[in-house]
RODO-2510 file (C-alpha; in nm, 4 decimals, decimal comma):
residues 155
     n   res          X          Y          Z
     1     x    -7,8429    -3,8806     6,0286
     2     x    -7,8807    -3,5146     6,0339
     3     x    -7,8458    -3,3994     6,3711
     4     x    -7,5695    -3,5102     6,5922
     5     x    -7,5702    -3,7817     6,8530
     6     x    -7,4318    -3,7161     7,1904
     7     x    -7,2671    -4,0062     7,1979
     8     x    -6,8746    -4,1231     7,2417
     9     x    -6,8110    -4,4465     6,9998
    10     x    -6,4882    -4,6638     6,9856
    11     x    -6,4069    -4,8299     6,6176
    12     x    -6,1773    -5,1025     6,5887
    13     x    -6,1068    -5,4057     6,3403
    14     x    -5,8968    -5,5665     6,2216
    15     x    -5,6837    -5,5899     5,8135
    16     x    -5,9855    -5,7398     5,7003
    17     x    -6,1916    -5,4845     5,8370
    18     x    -5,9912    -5,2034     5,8014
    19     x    -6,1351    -5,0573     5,4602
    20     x    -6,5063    -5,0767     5,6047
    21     x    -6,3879    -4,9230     5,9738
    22     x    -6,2270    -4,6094     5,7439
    23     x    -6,5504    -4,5250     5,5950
    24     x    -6,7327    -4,5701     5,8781
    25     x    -6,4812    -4,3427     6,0528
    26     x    -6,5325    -4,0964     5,7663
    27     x    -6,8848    -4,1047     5,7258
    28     x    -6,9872    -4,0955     6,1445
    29     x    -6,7069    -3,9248     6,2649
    30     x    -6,8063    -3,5697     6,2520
    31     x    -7,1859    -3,6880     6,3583
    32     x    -7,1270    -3,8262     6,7335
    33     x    -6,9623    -3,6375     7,0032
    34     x    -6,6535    -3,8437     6,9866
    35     x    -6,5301    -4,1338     6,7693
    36     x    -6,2269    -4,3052     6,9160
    37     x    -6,0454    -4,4822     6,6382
    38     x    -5,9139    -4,7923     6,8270
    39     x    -5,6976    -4,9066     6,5201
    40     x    -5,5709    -5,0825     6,2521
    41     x    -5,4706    -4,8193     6,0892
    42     x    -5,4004    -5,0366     5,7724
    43     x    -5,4618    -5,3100     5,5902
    44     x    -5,1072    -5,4872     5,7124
    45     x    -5,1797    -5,8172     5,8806
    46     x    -5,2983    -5,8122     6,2402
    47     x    -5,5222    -5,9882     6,5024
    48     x    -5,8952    -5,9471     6,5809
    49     x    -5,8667    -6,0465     6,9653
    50     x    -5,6141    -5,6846     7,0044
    51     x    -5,8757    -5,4621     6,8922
    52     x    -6,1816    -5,6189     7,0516
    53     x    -6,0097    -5,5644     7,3700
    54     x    -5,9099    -5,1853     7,2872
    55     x    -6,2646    -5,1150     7,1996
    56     x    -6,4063    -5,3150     7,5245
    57     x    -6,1816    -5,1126     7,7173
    58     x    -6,2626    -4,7933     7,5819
    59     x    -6,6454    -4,9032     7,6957
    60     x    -6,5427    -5,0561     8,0787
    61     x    -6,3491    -4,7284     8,1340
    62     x    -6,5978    -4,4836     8,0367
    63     x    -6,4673    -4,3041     7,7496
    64     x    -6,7080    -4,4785     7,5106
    65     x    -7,0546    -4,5477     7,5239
    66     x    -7,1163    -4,7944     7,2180
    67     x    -6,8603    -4,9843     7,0343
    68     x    -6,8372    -5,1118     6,6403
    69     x    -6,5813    -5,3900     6,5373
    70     x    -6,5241    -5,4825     6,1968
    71     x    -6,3345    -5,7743     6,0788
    72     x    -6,3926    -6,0427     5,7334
    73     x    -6,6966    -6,1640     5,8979
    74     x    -6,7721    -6,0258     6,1854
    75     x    -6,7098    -6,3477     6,3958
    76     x    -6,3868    -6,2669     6,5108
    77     x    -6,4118    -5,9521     6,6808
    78     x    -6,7748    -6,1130     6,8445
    79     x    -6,6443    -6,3927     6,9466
    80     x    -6,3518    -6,1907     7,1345
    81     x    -6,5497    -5,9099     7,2398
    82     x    -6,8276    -6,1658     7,3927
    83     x    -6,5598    -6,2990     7,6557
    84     x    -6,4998    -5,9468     7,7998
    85     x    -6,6841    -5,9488     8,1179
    86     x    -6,9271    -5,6638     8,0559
    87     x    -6,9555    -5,6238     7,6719
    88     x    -7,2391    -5,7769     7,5147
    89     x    -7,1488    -5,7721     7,0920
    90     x    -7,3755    -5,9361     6,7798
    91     x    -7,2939    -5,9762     6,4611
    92     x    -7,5693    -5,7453     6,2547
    93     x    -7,5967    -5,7549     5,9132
    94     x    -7,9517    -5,5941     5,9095
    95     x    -8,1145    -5,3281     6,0535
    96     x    -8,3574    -5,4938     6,2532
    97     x    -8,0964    -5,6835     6,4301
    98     x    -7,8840    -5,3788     6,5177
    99     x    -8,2223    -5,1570     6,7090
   100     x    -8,3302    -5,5056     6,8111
   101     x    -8,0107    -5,6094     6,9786
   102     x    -7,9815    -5,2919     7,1659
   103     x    -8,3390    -5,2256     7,2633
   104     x    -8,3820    -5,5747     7,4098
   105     x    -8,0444    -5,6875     7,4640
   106     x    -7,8724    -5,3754     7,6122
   107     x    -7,6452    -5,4858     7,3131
   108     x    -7,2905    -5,2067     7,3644
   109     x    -7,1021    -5,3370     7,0368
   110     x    -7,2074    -5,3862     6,7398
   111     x    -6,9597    -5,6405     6,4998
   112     x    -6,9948    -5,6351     6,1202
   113     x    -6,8126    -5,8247     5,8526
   114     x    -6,6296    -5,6005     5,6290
   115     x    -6,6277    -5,8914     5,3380
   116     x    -6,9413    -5,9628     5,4359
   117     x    -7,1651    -5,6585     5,3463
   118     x    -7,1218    -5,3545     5,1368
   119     x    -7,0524    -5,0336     5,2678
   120     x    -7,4097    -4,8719     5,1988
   121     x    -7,5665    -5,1273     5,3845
   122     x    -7,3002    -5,1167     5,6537
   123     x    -7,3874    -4,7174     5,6943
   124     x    -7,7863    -4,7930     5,7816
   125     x    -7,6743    -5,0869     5,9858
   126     x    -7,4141    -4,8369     6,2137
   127     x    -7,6812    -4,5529     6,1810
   128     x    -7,9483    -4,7689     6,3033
   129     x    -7,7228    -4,9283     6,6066
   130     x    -7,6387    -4,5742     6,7539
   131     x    -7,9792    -4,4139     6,7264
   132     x    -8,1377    -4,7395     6,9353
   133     x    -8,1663    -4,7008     7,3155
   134     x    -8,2258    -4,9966     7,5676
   135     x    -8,5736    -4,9920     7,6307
   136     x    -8,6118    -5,1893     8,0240
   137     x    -8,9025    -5,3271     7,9910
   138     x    -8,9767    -5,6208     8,2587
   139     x    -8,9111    -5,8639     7,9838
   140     x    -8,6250    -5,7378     7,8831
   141     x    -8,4947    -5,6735     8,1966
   142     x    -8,5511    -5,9946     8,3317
   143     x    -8,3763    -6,1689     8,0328
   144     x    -8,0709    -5,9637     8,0666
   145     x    -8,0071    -6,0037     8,4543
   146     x    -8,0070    -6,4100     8,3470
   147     x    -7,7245    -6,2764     8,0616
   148     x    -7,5578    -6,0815     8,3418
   149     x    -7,6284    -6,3539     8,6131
   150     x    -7,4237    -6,6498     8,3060
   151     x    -7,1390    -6,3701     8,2597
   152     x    -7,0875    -6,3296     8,6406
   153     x    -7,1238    -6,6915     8,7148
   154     x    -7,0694    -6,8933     8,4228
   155     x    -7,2869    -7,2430     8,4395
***
């Protein structure tokens, strides 16, 4: 990623993720127009749930646009992030996934397992994720309002 992308992304994981979430930090940092490091700060023991929710409300409030968790698996911080009324998270440990889930999806955080995939592969996955766009086509659009219609109303 050469050029810069005008967008405002919040980081957050947890111990297990903290490694990754540094060099993801250090290698996207400089390239979008803010990256808003929502902690750990270390690899002391902590929990998941406390960063999904400082990254989800980084998003709600409008000082982020797109959101990347990283934790062992990835599971934890989706799992978390998925019950926050208004964030839609996957797990995506492929590129395909990571355009896919935002084109079609209006995916806003992406979740990644830092003892899950290596850090190369973690770079195309992040790089791929922020250069996607939602693209509202009438499929698309129709399956998210039912996403959108579960979150508001449950079942």
């Amino acid at each position: 990623m050469s050029e810069s992308l005008p967008l405002r992304v919040a980081i957050g994981g947890d111990h297990a993720g903290f490694p990754l979430k540094k060099m993801i930090v250090e290698r996207f940092g400089d390239q979008v127009n803010a990256m808003i490091d929502c902690g750990a700060h270390s690899e002391a023991s902590c929990d998941y749930p406390d960063f999904a929710v400082a990254v989800a409300k980084e998003i709600l409030e409008g000082r982020a646009d797109k959101g990347i968790m990283v934790c062992g698996s990835g599971v934890g911080v989706s799992v978390a992030a998925n019950k926050i009324h208004g964030i839609r998270a996957s797990i995506c440990h492929d590129t395909y996934s990571a355009h896919q889930g935002v084109e079609h999806d209006d995916m806003n955080v992406l979740c990644i397992g830092g003892r899950i995939i290596g850090s190369e592969l973690a770079f195309e996955i992040v790089q791929t994720f922020l250069g996607a766009q939602y693209e509202p086509e009438d499929r698309h659009a129709r399956r998210l309002a039912k996403v959108l219609e579960i979150e508001k109303n449950g079942i």
